[in-house]
N, C-alpha and C positions, 0 to 999 in steps of 0.2 A: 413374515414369509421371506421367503431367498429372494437376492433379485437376480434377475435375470441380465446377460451381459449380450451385448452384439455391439460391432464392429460398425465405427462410422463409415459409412462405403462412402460421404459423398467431399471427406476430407482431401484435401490435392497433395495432402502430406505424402509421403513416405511411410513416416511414423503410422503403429497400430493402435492409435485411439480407441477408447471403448466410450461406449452410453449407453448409462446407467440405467435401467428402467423397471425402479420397483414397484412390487406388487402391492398395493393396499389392502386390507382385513377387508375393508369398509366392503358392503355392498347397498345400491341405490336401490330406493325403493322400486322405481318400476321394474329393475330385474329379479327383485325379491318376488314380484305378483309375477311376472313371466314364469320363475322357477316353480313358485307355489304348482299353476298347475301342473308342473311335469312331475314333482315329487311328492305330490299327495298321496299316492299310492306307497309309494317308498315309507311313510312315517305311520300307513298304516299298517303296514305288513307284521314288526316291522327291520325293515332295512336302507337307511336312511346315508345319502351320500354323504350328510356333512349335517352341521348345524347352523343356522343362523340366529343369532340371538342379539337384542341392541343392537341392529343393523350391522354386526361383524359375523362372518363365517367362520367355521371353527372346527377342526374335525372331528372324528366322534371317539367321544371316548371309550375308557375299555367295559364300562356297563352296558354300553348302548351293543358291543362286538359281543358279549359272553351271552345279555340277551335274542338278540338276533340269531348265535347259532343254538340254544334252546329249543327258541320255535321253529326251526328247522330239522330238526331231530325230531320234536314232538308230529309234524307233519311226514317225516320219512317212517317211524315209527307207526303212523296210524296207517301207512298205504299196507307195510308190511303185516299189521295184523289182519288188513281187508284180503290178502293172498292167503292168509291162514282158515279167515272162516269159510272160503270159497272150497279152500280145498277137500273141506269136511264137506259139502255135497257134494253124494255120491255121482249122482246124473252129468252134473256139471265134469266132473274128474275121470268119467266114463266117458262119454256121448262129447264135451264142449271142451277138451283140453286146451282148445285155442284161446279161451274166457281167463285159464287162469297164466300160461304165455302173456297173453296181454296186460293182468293183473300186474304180472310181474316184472313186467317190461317198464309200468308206471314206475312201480320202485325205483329202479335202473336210472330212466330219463329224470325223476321227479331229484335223486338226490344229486347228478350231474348238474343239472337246471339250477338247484338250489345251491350248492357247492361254486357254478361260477355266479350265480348272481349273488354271494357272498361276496366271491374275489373281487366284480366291476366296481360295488356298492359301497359295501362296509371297510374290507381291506385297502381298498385303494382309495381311501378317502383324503389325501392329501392331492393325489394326480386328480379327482374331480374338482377339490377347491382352486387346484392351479388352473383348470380348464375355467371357470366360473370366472377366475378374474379375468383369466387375458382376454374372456370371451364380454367382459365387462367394459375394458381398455379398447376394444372395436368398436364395443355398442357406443362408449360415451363420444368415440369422433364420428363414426359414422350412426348417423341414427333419424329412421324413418317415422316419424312419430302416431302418422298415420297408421300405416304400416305394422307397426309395434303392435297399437292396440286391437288390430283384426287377428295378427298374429295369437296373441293371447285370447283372443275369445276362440278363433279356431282350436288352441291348444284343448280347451275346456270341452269344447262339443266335441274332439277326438275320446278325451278322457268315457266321458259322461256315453258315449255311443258303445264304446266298448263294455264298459258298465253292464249297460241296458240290455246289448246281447248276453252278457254269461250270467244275467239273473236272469232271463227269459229259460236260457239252456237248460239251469239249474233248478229253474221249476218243473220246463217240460220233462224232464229225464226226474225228477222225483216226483211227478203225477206219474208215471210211467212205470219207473223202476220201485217205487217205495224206497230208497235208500238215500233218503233227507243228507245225511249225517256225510257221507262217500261222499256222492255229486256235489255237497256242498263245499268239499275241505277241496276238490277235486277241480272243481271250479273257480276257487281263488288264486287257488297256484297258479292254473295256467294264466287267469287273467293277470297274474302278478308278470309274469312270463312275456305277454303279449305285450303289456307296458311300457317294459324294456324296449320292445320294440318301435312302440308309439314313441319313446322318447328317444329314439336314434333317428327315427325319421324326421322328429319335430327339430331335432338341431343340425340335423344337416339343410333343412328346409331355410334356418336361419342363418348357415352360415354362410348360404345362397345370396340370400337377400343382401348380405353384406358384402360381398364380392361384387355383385352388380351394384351395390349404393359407390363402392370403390370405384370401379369402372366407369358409373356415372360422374363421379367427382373430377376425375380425371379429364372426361371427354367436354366435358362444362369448362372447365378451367380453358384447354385449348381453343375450345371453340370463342369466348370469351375476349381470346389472347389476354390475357391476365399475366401482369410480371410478378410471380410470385418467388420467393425469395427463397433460397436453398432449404433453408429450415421445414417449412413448408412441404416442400419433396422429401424431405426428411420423415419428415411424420407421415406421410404416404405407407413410405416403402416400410416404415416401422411398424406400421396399422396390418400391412400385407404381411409381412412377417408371422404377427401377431394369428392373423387367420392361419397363417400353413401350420402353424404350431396347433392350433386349437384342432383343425384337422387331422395332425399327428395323433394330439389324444384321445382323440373321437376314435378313427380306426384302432388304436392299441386296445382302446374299452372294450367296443362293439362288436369282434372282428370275433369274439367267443360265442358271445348270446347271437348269435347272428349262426353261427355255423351250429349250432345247439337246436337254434327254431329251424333250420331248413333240414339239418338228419333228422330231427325227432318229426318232422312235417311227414317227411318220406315213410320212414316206420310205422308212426301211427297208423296212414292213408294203407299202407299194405296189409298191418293186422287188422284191422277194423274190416277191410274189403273181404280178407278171408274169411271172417268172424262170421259177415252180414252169407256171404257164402257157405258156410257148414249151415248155418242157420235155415236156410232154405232145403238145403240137403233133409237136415230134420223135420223141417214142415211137410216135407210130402208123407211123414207117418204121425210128428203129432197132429196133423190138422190147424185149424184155422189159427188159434192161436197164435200157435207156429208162426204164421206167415206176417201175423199182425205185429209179433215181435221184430220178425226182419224188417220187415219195412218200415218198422221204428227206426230200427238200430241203421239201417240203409237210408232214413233219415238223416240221422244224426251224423255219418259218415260224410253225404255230402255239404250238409252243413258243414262240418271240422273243414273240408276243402277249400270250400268255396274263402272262408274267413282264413283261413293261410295266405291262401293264395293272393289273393286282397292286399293283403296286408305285404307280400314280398316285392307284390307288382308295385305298390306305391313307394318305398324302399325304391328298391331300383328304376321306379321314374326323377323320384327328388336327388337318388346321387349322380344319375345321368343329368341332370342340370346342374347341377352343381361342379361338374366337369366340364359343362358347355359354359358356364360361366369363367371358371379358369381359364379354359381356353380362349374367350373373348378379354378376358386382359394380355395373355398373348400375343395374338392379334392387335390390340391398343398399341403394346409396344414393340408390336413389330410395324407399324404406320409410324410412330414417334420416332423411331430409326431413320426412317427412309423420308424423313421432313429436316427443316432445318431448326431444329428448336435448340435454342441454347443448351449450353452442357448438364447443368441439373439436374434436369428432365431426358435428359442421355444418359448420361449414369444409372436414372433411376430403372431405366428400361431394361439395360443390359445387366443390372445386377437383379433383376426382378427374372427375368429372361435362363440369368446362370442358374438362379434359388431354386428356378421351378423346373431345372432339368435334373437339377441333384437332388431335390428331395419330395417332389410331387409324384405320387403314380396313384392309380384307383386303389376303391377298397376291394381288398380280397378278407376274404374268411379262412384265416391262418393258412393262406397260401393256398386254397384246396380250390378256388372260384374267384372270381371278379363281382364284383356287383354294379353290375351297371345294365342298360338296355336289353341285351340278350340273354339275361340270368333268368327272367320269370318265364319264356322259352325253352331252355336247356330244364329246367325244374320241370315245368308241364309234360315235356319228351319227358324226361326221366320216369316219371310217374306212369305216365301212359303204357313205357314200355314192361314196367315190374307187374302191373293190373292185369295186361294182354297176357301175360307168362301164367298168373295165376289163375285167369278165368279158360288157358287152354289147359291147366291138370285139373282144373272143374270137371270141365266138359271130357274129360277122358274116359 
């Protein structure tokens, strides 16, 4: 791997020294079993960020890329023969035009979806190995051991919960619907989809915990009064580094599938509402049935919601602490300023202080939103108001 170059800030020189700080192949095992659960999904799909093989990460090669978009084609291809056989009934193409809009709208979302979860995955499989190490190079100074392994079992009952809802989905909608075959390819994708997500939330959650293990380190040392020696602060500031960077690649990844699951959130939620709506329209002539299918399908509407929603809220609870942690090293070295601590530890403040005015700011989703605290707010409004719009040319 490259290495990577930064600038001794805590030199008295003049002179622009550099240190050196390369990246190793190697990765440890305990971050091998943390990765495991986040990319279990990835290798079965599949679409895998990288490889690890004899404890070296590696990135994928070109069989593993020409496979991946395969089944991706093979999965875009079977939505669009599902819009073909739909169109051939007549009832459906008469009476339910909204049925096959929505059919068609899966295509749409389903090969966008797939197309960037190509791009975060498979193509950019050198920018995740770089994330992996430096996110290696944090964990191995700072590191909670406790901690770690709650970390990792949470990661697993994330996985495994998510799971367990889109086989539940995908049986109740093929008791329902009879269409085994649809629901089921229907049901991977998006859980594939969701994943993504699970695994933006799981490593911001971690890069939380490492910000505060920093912040503790730091405030333990002071409190302590410990004379530690410039080196020391050195590797501080280098560790902090190391996080804004892994941060940097986290937002450049995420900042797609991220704005992919909150439009496609929005669109679904409105066809599906209109769908569950003409549907009833038609139950007042076909009868019961009728009404039994809407309030399936009006089921299943507020399900799809409620599991979005969930899922965006916690997202934007975990990057809002992970801001309020930023922000309380801040704060550390804005008290370190205004104390009399030798110079080391002044330096490291004021160059930690400059780092994070020039290259820290929240995540947004390719500039379109914020994610933070008042994003699963502004999304609820949003929705509310496109619902009220459509349930008044209901009622017209």
């Amino acid at each position: 791997m490259e290495s990577i170059q930064r600038c001794n800030i805590f030199s008295n020189k003049r002179k622009n020294y550099r240190v050196r700080t390369p990246l190793d192949d190697s990765i440890d095992k305990d971050l091998q079993l943390m990765l495991l659960s986040l990319n279990i999904m990835h290798y079965i799909c599949p679409s895998p960020k990288y490889r690890i093989r004899n404890n070296l990460i590696q990135p994928n090669s070109l069989t593993v890329s020409i496979i991946s978009i395969c089944c991706e084609i093979v999965v875009v291809l079977f939505f669009i023969f599902r819009v073909i056989d739909l169109y051939r009934v007549e009832h459906i193409r008469k009476h339910m035009s909204i049925i096959l809009f929505d059919t068609s709208y899966d295509v749409f979302a389903t090969s966008i979806g797939l197309v960037i979860n190509y791009y975060i995955n498979v193509s950019k499989t050198k920018v995740n190995i770089s994330f992996v190490l430096k996110l290696q190079n944090v964990h191995r100074f700072l590191n909670d051991k406790v901690h770690f392994k709650r970390f990792i079992i949470i990661n697993w009952i994330s996985f495994v919960s998510l799971v367990i809802f889109y086989i539940l989905a995908i049986l109740y909608s093929t008791f329902q619907y009879r269409f085994f075959v649809y629901h089921f390819c229907y049901g991977i994708t998006y859980l594939y989809f969701d994943i993504n997500i699970i695994y933006a939330i799981r490593l911001i959650v971690f890069l939380t915990k490492k910000v505060d293990l920093w912040n503790n380190e730091v405030q333990q040392r002071l409190d302590a009064e410990l004379e530690d020696s410039c080196t020391y602060w050195e590797k501080l500031f280098e560790t902090y580094v190391e996080i804004l960077e892994c941060y940097d690649l986290y937002k450049r990844t995420y900042q797609f599938m991220i704005l992919f699951h909150t439009v496609d959130f929005l669109i679904n939620t409105l066809i599906r509402t209109q769908i569950v709506l003409q549907l009833f329209k038609v139950a007042h002539i076909g009868g019961k049935d009728w009404y039994t299918t809407a309030l399936t399908v009006n089921l299943n509407l507020n399900t799809w919601v409620i599991k979005s929603m969930i899922l965006e809220i916690i997202l934007s609870y975990c990057s809002e602490k992970f801001y309020k942690s930023m922000c309380d090293v801040q704060n550390a070295c804005t008290d370190i300023l205004k104390s009399n601590e030798p110079g080391c530890k002044r330096r490291l403040c004021k160059n930690i202080q400059r780092l994070h005015r020039v290259t820290f700011n929240k995540m947004s989703a390719c500039g379109m939103f914020y994610i933070d605290a008042t994003f699963p707010l502004k999304m609820a409004a949003l929705v509310a108001t496109y619902v009220l719009v459509l349930l008044q040319f209901a009622l017209l």
